[in-house]
C-alpha positions as CSV (number, residue, x, y, z in Angstrom):
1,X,-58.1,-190.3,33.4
2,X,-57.9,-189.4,29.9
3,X,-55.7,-186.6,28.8
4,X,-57.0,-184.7,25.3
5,X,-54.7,-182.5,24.0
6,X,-55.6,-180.9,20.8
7,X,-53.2,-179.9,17.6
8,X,-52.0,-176.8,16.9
9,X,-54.5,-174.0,16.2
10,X,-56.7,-176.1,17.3
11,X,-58.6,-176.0,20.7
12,X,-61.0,-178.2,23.3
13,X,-63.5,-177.3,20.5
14,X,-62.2,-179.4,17.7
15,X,-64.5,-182.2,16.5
16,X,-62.6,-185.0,17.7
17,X,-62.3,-183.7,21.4
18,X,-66.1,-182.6,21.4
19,X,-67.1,-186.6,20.1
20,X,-64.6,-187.7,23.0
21,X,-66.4,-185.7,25.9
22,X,-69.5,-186.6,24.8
23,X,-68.4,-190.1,24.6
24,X,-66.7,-190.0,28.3
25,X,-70.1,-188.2,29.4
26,X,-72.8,-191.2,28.4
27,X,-70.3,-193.7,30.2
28,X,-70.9,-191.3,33.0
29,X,-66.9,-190.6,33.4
30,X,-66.8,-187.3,32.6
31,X,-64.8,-186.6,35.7
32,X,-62.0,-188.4,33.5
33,X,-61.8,-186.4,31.1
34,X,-59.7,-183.6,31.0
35,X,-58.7,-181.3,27.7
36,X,-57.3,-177.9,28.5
37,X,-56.5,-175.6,26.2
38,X,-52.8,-175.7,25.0
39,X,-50.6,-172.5,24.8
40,X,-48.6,-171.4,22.0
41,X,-45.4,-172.2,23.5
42,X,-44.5,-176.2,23.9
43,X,-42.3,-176.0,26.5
44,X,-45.3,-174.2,28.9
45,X,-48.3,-177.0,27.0
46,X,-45.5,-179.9,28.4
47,X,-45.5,-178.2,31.9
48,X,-49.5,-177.5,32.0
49,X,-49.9,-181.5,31.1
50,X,-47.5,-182.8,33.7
51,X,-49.4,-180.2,36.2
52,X,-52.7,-181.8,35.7
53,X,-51.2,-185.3,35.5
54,X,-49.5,-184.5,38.8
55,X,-52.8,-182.8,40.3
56,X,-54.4,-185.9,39.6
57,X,-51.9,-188.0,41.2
58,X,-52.0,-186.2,44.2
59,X,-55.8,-185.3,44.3
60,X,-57.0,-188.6,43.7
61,X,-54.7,-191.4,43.8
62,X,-54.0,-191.8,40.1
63,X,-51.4,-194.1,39.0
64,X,-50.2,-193.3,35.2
65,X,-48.9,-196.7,34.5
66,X,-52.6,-197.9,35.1
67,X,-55.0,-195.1,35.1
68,X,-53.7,-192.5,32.5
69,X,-54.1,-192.4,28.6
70,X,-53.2,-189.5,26.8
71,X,-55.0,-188.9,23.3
72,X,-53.0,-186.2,20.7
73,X,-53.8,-185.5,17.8
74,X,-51.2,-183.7,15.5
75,X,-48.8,-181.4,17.2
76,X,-50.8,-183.0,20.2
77,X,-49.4,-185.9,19.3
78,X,-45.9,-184.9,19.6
79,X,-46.6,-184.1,23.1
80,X,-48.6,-186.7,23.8
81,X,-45.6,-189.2,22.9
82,X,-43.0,-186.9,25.1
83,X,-45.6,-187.5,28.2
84,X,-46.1,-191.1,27.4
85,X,-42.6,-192.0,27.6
86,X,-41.7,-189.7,30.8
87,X,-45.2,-191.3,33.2
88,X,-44.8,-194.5,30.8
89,X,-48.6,-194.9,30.4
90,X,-51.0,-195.4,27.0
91,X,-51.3,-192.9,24.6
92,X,-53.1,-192.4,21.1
93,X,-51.6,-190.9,18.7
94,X,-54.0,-189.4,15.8
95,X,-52.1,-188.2,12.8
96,X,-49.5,-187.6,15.0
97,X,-46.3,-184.8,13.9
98,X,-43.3,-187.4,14.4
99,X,-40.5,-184.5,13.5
100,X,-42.3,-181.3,15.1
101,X,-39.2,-179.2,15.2
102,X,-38.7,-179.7,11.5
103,X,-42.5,-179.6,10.5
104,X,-43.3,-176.6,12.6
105,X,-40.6,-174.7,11.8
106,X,-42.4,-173.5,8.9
107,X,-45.4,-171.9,11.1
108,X,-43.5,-169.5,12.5
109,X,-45.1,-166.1,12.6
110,X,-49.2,-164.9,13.6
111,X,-52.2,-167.0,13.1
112,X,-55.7,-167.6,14.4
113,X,-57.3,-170.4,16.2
114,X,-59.5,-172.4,13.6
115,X,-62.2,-171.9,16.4
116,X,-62.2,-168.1,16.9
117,X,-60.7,-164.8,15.8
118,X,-58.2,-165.2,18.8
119,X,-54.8,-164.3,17.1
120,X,-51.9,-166.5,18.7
121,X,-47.8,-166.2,17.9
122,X,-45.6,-169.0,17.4
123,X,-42.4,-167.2,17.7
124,X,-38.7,-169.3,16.7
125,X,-37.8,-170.5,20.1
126,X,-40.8,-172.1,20.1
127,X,-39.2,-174.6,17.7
128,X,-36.2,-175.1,19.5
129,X,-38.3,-175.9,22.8
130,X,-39.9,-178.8,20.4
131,X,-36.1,-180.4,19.4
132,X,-35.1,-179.8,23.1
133,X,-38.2,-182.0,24.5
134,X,-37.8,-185.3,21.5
135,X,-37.9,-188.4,22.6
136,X,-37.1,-191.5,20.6
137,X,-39.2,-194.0,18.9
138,X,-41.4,-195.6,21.3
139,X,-39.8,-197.8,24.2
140,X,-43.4,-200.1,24.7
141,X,-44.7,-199.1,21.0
142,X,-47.5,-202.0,22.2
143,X,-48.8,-199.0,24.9
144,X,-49.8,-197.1,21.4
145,X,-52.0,-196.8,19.6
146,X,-52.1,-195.1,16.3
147,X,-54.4,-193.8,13.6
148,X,-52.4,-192.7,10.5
149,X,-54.2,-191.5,7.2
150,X,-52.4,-192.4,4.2
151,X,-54.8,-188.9,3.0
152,X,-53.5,-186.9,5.4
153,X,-52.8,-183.2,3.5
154,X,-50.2,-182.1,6.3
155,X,-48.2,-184.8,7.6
156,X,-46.5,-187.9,6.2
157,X,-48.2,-191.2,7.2
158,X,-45.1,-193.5,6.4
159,X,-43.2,-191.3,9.1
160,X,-46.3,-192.0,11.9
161,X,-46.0,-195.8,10.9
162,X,-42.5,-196.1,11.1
163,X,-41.9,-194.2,14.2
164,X,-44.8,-196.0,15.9
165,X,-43.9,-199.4,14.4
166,X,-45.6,-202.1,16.7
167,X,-48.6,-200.3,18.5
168,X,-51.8,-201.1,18.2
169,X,-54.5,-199.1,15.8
170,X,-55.0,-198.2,12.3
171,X,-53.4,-196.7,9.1
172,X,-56.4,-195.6,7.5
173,X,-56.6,-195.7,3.4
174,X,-57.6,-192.0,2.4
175,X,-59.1,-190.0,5.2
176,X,-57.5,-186.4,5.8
177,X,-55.2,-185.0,8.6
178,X,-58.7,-184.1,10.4
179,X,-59.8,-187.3,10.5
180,X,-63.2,-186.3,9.7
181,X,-64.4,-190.0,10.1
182,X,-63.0,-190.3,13.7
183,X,-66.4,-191.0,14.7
184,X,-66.2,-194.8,13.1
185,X,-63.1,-195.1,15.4
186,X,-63.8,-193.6,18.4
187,X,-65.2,-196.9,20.2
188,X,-61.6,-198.7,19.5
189,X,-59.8,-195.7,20.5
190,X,-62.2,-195.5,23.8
191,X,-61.3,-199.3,24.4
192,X,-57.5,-198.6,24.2
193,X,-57.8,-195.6,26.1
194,X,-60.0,-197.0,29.1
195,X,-57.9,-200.4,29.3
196,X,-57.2,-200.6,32.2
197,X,-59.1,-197.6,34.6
């Protein structure tokens, strides 16, 4: 099974999910992929992951350590990492926040989804539900794998590298935090991702 979960303000709409599920549909696994979309609140996006993950393991059998990947991109990413380490399966991390409770605390207040009108609140305990769920660096950083862009307008790429020192993937020269070019990477990251299911 793979796991999407998308960045914040983003949705199952974004580009990079929408090349992934058409990606999982021509290998005819389409039943493996699974990309809810996230709340505003981490704490509640942390519990609806571990539900599905669980659902999953009861429903059919899966066995993280094996069959689970987890692709995040962004804030995604940040959860992505927290789930990784607690089932202790593969993840990829795409321009992936490292400190969310110090990058995010800046968002605090209304916005919009960048894929509708829908107006969303990320009120301040939502920050503090980011520090409370860190995790450190990587235990397997080899279980990674990371795509960093040394372009990327909203997050530092030296942070993603160090923090992810050892995994597998990419830091990519230019590019932006969108990775509008995921396309030339989604094979490798499709590789990673299927390993071992």
């Amino acid at each position: 099974m793979i796991l999407y979960l998308h960045g914040f303000r983003s949705s199952p709409m974004s580009s990079k999910a929408a090349l992934m599920a058409q990606a999982m549909h021509e290998r005819g696994l389409a039943d493996q992929w699974v990309c809810p979309q996230l709340p505003a609140s981490p704490q509640r996006s942390i519990a609806l992951a571990n539900y599905l993950i669980e659902q999953a393991i009861r429903d059919h059998g899966l066995q993280p350590e094996r069959d689970l990947a987890i692709i995040g991109s962004s804030l995604g990413g940040y959860y992505a990492t927290c789930l990784a380490e607690r089932w202790k399966c593969r993840a990829v991390v795409l321009n992936p926040a490292v400190y969310a409770a110090r990058d995010l605390a800046t968002q605090v207040g209304e916005h919009t989804l960048y894929h509708s009108n829908e107006p969303f609140i990320f009120l301040p305990e939502y920050v503090d539900e980011l520090a409370e769920m860190a995790v450190g660096k990587p235990a397997r950083p080899e279980r990674y794998y990371l795509l960093a862009a040394k372009g990327d307008e909203v997050l530092d790429w030296r942070e993603m590298a160090d923090w992810f020192a050892g995994s597998q993937g990419h830091i990519i020269e230019g590019g932006d935090h969108g990775l509008s070019d995921f396309d030339r990477w989604l094979p490798e990251v499709l590789a990673f991702a299927l390993e071992a299911s």
